[in-house]
N, C-alpha and C positions, 0 to 999 in steps of 0.2 A: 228196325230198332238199331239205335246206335253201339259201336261196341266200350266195352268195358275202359277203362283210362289206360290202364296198360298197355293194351293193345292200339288206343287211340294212339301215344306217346312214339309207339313202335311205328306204327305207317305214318305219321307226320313227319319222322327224322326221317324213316326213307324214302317219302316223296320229296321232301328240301334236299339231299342229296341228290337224285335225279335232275330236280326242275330249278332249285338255288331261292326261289321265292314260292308264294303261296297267298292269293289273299285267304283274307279272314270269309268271305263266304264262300268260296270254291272247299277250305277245309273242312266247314259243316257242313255242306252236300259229301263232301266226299266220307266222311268222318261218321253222316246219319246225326247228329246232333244240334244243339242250338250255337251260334254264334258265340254267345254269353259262354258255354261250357268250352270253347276253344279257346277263350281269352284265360278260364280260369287255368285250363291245362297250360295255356302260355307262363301265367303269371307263377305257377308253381314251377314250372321246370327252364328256369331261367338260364342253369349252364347250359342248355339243349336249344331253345327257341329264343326269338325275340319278336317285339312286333313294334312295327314301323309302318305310320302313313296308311291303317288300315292291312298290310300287307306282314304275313309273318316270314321268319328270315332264320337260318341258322345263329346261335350265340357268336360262334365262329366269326360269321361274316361282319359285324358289330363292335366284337371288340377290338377296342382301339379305332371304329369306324368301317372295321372289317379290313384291315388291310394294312398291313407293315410295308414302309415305303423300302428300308433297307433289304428288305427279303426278298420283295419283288422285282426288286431291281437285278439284281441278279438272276432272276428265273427268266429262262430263254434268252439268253442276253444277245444272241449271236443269232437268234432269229428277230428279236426287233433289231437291233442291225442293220440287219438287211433289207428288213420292211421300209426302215426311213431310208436310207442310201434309192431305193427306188422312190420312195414321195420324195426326195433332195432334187431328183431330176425331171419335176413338175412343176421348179421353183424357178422364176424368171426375173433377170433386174428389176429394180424399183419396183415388185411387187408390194403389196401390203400385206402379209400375212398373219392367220392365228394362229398359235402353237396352243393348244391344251395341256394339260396337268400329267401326269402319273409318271409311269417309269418308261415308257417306249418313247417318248418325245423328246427327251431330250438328249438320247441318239440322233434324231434328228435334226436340233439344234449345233448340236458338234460338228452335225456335215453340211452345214451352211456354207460356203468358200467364204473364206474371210474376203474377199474382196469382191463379193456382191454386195451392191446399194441394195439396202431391202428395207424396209420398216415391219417390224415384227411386235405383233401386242401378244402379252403373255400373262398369267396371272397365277403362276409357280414359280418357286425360287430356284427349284432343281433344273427348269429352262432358263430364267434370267441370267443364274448365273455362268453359266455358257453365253448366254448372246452377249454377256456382258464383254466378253474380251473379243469379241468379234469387232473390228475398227472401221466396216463401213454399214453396221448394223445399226440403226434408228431405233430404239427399245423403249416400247409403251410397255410399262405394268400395271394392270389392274390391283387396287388396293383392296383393304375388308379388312377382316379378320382373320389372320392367321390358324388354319387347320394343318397342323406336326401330321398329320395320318395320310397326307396326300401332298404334303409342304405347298398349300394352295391359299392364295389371297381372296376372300369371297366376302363382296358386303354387300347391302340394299344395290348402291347404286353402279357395279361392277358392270352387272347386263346395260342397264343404261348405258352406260358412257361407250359402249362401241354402237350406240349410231351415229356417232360422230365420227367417224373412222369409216372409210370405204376399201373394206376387205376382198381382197379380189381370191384371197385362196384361205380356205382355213382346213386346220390338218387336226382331226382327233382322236382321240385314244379310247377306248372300253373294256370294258372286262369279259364281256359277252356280248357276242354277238349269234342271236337266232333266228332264222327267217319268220316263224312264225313269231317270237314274242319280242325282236328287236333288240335296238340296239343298248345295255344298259354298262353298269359302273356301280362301285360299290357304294358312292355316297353322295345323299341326299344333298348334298350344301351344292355339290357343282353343276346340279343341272338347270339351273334356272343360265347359269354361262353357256355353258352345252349348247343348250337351247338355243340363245342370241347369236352366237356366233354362227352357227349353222344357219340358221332364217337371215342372217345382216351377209354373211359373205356370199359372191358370187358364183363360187363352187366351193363345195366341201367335200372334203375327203377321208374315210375312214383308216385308222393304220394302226393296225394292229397282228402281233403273231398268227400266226394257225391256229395254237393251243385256245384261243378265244373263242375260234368259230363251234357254234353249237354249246355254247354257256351262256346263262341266267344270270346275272346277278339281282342285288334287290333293288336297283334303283334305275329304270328302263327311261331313256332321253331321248330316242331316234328312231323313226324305222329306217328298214337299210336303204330306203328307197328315197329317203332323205338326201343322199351321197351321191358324188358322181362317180367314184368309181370305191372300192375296196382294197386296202396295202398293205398286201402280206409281203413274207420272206419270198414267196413264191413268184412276186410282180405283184402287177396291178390289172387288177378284174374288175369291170362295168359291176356297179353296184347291182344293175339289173339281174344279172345272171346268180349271183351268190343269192339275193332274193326267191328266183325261180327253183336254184336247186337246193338250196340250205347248206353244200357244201364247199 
């Protein structure tokens, strides 16, 4: 027998605290209920839940896209850092590189040596605009539609246009990363890029804080096993091994 709405309300907030995401049939198994009665619980407690893509998600994570670029940018700042300063010394003349979106990239971008030939495709403004004053940097941006929650260009034909581009190194960013449920980010617009650039370059690399490892978010694009290696503050670790141990 399923339990009562108030109770139902109480273990859905704090399994999305534990786990960050939830589909919609994993919460009626877990829940004892019907599908239908976890959408209605969704739809009544909108400042607490949201549901997305079949999948339900904290309101938190949502608003705004789930994710204030200003705020995040400053959390851990001196551990992403560090994490790009080590993927900067993966990076070899007249490579081709992808830079991805969020707020640990574009530390990366700054530690570019201005006088590497590189050709670098990007399709955030908060990386552009660093490769922009870079003088031997060749700078492709991906166009679309402008998303303020990730300062990210994403349109139809974004993924398209890099197989025309032969990317020999692509460098990304997540908001979580789980051995078991992979690699995700808080929004749904950037994974279909995600995606491309990881399957079109020739090796890809995860880069991200410590603080990621062993976080959900709602919108999962990789498994770790995707990667060839993992870039933390810490170094860099064979994607295999953070897969094996989750730590």
């Amino acid at each position: 027998m399923g339990q009562p709405k108030a109770a139902r309300v109480e273990t859905l907030s704090r399994t999305l605290a534990q786990r960050g995401v939830l589909h919609l049939r994993e919460a009626a198994i877990l829940l004892g209920v019907s599908e239908m009665t976890i959408r209605r619980d969704v739809a009544a407690n909108r400042d607490q839940f949201a549901y997305l893509g079949g999948h339900i998600v904290s309101a938190a994570d949502v608003a705004g896209e789930g994710y204030v670029l200003d705020l995040e940018a400053g959390s851990h700042a001196e551990a992403k850092a560090a994490a790009c300063a080590h993927a900067a010394g993966l990076i070899a003349p007249e490579d081709t590189i992808f830079l991805d979106c969020g707020t640990t990239i574009p530390f990366l971008a700054d530690k570019l040596p201005s006088d590497m030939p590189l050709t670098v495709i990007c399709y955030a403004l908060n990386v552009a605009n660093r490769l922009a004053v870079k003088p031997n940097v060749r700078m492709i941006l991906l166009g679309g539609l402008y998303h303020a929650s990730s300062a990210s260009l994403v349109g139809d034909d974004a993924a398209q246009t890099m197989d025309r581009y032969g990317i020999n190194k692509a460098f990304m960013s997540a908001g979580g990363v789980d051995a078991m449920r992979g690699v995700s980010c808080s929004h749904f617009h950037e994974v279909p890029v995600k995606k491309k650039a990881i399957s079109t370059a020739m090796e890809s690399y995860l880069v991200v804080d410590g603080s990621k490892i062993g976080r959900v978010r709602p919108a999962v694009f990789a498994a770790i096993s995707d990667f060839r290696a993992v870039i933390t503050e810490a170094g860099v670790m064979p994607a295999a091994v953070l897969g094996e141990t989750g730590t």
